[in-house]
N, CA, C and O atoms as CSV, one atom per row, in Angstrom:
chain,resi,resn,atom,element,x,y,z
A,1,UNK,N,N,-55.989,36.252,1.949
A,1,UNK,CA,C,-56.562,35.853,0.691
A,1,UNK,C,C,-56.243,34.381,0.442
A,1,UNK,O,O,-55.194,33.927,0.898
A,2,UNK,N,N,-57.075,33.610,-0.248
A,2,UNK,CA,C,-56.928,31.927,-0.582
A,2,UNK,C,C,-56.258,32.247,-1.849
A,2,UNK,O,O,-56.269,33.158,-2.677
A,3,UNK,N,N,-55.650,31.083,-1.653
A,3,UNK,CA,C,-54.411,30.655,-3.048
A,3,UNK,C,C,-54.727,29.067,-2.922
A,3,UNK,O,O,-55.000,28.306,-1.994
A,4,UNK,N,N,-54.535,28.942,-4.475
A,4,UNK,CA,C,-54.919,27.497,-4.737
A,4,UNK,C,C,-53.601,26.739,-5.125
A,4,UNK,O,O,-53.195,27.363,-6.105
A,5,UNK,N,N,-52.929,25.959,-4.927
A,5,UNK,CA,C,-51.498,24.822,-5.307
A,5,UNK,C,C,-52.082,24.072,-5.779
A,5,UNK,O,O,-53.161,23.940,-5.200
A,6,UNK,N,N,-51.923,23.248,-6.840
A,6,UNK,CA,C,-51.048,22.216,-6.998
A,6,UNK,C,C,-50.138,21.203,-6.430
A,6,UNK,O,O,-48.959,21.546,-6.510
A,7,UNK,N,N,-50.366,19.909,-5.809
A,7,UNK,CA,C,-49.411,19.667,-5.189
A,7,UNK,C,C,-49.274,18.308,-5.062
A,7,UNK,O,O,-50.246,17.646,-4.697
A,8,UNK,N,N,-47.545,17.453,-5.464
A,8,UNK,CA,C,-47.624,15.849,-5.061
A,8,UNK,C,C,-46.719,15.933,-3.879
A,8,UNK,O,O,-45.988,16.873,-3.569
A,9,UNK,N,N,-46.885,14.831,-3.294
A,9,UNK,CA,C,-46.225,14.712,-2.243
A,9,UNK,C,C,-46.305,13.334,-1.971
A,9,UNK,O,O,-47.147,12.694,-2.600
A,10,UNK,N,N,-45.202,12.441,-0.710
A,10,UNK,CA,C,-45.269,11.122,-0.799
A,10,UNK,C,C,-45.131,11.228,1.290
A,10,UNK,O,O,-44.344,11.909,1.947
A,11,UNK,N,N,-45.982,10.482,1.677
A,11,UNK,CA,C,-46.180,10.295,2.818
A,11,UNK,C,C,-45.717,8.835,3.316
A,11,UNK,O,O,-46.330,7.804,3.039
A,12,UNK,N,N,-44.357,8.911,4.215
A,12,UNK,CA,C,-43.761,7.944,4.525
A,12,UNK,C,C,-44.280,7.730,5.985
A,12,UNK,O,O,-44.366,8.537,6.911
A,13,UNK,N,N,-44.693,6.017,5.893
A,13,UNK,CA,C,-44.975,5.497,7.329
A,13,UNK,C,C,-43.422,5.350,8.176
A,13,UNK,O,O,-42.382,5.880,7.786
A,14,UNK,N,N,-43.521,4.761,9.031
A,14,UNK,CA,C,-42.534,4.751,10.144
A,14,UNK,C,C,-41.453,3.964,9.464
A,14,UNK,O,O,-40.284,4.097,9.827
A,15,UNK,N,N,-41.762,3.220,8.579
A,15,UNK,CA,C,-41.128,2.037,7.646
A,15,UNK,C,C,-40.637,3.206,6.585
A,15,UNK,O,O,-41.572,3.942,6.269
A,16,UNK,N,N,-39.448,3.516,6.003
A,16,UNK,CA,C,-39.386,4.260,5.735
A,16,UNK,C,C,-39.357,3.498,3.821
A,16,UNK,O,O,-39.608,4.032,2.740
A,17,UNK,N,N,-39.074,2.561,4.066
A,17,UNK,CA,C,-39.720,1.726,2.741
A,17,UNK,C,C,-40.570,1.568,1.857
A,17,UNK,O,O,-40.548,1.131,0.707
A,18,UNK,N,N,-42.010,2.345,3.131
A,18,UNK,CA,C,-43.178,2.250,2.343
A,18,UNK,C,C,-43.434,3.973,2.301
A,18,UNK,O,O,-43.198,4.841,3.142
A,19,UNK,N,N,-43.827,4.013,1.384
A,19,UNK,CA,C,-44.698,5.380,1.188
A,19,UNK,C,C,-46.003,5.950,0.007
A,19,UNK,O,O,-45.971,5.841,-1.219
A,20,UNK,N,N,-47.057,6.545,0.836
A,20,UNK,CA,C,-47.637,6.439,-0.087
A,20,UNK,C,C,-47.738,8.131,-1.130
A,20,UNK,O,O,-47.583,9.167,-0.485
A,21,UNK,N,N,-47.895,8.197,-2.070
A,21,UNK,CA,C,-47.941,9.572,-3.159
A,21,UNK,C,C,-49.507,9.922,-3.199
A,21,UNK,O,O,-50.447,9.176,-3.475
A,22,UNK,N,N,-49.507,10.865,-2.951
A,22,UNK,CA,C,-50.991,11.636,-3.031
A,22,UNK,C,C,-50.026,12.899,-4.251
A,22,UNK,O,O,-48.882,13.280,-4.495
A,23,UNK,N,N,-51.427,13.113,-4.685
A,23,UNK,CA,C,-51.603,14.483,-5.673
A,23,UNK,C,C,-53.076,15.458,-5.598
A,23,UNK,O,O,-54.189,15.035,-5.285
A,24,UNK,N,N,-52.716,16.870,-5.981
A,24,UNK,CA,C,-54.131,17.378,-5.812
A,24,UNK,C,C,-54.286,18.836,-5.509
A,24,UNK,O,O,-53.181,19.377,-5.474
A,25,UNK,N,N,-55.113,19.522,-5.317
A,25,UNK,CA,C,-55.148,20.521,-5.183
A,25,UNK,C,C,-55.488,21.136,-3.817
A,25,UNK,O,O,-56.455,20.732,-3.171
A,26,UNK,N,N,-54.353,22.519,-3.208
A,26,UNK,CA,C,-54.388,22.436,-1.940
A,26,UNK,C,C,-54.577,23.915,-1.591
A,26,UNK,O,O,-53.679,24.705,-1.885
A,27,UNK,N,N,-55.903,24.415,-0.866
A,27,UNK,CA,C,-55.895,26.374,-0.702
A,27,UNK,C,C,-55.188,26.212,0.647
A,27,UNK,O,O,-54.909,25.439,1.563
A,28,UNK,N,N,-55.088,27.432,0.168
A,28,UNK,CA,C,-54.548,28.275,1.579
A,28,UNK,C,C,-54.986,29.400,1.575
A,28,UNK,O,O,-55.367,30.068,0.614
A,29,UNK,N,N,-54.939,29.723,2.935
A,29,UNK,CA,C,-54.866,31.266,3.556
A,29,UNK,C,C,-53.848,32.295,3.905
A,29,UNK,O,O,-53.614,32.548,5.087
A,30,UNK,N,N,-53.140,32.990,2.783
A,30,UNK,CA,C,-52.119,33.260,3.423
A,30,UNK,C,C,-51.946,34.792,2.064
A,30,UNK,O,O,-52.734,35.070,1.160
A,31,UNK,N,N,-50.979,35.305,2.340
A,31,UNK,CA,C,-50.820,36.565,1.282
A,31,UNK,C,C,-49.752,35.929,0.199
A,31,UNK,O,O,-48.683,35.361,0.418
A,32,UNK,N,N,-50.485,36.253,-1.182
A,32,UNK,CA,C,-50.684,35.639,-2.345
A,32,UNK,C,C,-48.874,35.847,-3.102
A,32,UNK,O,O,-48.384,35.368,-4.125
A,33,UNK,N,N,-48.275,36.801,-1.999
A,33,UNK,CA,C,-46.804,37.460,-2.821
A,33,UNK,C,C,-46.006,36.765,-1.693
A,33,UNK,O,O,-44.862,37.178,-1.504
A,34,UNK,N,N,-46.529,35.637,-0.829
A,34,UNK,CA,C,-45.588,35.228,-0.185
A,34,UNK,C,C,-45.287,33.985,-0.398
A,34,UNK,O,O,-46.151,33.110,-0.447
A,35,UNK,N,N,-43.619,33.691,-0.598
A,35,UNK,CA,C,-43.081,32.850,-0.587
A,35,UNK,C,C,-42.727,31.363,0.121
A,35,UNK,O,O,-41.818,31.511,0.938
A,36,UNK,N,N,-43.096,30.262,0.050
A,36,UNK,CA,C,-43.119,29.104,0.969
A,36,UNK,C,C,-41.627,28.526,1.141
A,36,UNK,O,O,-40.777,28.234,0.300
A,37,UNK,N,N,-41.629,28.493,1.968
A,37,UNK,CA,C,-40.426,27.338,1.701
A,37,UNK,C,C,-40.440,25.737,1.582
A,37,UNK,O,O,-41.235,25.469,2.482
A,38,UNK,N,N,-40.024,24.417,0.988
A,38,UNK,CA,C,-40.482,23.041,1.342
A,38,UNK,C,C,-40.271,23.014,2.550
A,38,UNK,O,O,-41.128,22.252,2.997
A,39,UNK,N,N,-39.673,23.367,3.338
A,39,UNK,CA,C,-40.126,22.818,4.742
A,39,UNK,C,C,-41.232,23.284,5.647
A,39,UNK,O,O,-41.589,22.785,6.714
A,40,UNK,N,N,-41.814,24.577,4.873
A,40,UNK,CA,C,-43.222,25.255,5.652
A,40,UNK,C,C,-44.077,24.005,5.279
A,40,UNK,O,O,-44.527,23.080,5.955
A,41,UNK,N,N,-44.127,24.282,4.101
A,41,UNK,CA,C,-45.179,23.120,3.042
A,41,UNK,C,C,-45.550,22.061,3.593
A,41,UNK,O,O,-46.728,21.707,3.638
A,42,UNK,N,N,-44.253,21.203,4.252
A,42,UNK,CA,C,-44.017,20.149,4.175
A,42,UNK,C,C,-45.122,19.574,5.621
A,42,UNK,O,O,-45.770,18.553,5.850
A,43,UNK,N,N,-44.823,21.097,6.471
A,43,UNK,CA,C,-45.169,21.230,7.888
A,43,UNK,C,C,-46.398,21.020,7.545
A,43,UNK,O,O,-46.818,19.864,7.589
A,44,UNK,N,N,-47.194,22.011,7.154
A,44,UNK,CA,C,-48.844,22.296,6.849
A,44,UNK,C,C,-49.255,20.723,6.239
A,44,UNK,O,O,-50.135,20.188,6.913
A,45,UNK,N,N,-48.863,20.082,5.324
A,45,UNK,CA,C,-49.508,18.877,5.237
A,45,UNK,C,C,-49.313,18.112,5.656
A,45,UNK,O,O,-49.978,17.147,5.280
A,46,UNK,N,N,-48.118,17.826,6.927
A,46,UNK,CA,C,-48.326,16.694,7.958
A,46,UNK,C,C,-49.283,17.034,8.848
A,46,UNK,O,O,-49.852,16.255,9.612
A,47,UNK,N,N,-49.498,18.432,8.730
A,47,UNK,CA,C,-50.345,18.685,10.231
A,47,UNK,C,C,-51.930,18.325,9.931
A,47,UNK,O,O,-52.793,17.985,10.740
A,48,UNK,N,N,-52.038,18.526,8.382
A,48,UNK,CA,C,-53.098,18.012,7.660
A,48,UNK,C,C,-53.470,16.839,8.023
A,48,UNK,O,O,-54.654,16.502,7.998
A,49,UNK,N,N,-52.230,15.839,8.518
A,49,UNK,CA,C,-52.647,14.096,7.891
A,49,UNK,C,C,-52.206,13.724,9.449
A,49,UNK,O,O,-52.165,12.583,9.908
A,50,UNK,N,N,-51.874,14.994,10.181
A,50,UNK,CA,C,-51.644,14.167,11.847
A,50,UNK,C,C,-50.273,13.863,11.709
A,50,UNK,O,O,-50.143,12.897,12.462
A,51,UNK,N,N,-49.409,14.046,11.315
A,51,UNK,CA,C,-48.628,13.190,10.935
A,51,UNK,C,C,-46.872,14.250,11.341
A,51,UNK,O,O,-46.793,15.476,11.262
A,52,UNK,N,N,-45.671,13.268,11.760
A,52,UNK,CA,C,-44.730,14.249,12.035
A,52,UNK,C,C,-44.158,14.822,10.509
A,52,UNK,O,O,-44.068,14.051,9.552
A,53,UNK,N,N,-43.737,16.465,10.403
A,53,UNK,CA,C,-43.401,16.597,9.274
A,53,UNK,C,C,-41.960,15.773,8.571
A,53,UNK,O,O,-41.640,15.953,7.397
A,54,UNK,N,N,-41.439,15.157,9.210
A,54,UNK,CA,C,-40.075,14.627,8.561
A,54,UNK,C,C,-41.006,13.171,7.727
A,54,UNK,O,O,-40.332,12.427,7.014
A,55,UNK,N,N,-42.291,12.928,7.870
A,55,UNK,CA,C,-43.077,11.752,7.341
A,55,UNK,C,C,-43.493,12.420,5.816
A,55,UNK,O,O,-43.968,11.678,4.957
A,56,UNK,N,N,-43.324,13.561,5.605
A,56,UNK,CA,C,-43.706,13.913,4.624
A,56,UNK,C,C,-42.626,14.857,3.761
A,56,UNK,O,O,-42.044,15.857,4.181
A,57,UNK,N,N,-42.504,14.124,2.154
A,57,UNK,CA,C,-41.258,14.568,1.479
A,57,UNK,C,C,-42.316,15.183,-0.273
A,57,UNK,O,O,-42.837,14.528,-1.177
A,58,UNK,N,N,-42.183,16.893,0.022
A,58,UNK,CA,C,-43.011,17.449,-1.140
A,58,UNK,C,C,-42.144,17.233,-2.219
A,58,UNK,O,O,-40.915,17.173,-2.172
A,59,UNK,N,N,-42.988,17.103,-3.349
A,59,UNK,CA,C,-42.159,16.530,-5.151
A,59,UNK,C,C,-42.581,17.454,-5.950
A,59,UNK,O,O,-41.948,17.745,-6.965
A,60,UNK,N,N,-43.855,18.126,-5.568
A,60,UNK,CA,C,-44.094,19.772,-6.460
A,60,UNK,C,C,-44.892,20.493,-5.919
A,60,UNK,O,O,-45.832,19.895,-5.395
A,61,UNK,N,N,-44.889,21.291,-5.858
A,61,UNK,CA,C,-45.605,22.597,-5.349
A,61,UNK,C,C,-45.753,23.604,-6.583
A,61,UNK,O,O,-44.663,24.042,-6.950
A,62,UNK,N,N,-46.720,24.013,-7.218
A,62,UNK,CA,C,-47.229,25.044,-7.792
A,62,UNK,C,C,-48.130,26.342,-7.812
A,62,UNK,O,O,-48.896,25.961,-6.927
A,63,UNK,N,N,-48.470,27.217,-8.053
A,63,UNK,CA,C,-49.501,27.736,-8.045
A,63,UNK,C,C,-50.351,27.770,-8.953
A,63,UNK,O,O,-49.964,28.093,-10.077
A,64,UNK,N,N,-51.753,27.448,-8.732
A,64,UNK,CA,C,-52.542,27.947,-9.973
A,64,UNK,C,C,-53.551,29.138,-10.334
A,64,UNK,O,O,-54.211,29.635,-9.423
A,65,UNK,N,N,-53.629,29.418,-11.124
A,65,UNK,CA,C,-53.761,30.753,-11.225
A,65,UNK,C,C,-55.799,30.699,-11.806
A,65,UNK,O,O,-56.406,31.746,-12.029
């Protein structure tokens, strides 16, 4: 079943100085009583952006209903 988040997050280049903050809304496919952890999260939207997950540091995760 799709579930819809809520979600900011800040995507650090190699420079760990710079980073940029995205916000927005994010589905998934997954069963609706299961629990994420930030480091699943964190995984799924580097893999989103290509990117290694330690480049990406989540700031909220919600669900919306």
């Amino acid at each position: 079943m799709r579930a819809k988040y809520y979600t900011r997050f800040l995507l650090r280049s190699s420079e760990q100085s710079c980073a940029d903050e995205y916000s927005g809304v994010v589905e998934l496919n997954h069963d609706c009583d299961q629990l994420l952890e930030a480091a699943t999260i964190e995984a799924l939207l580097a893999q989103n952006f290509q990117m290694e997950a330690e480049h990406v540091e989540l700031l909220n995760w919600s669900r919306l209903h």
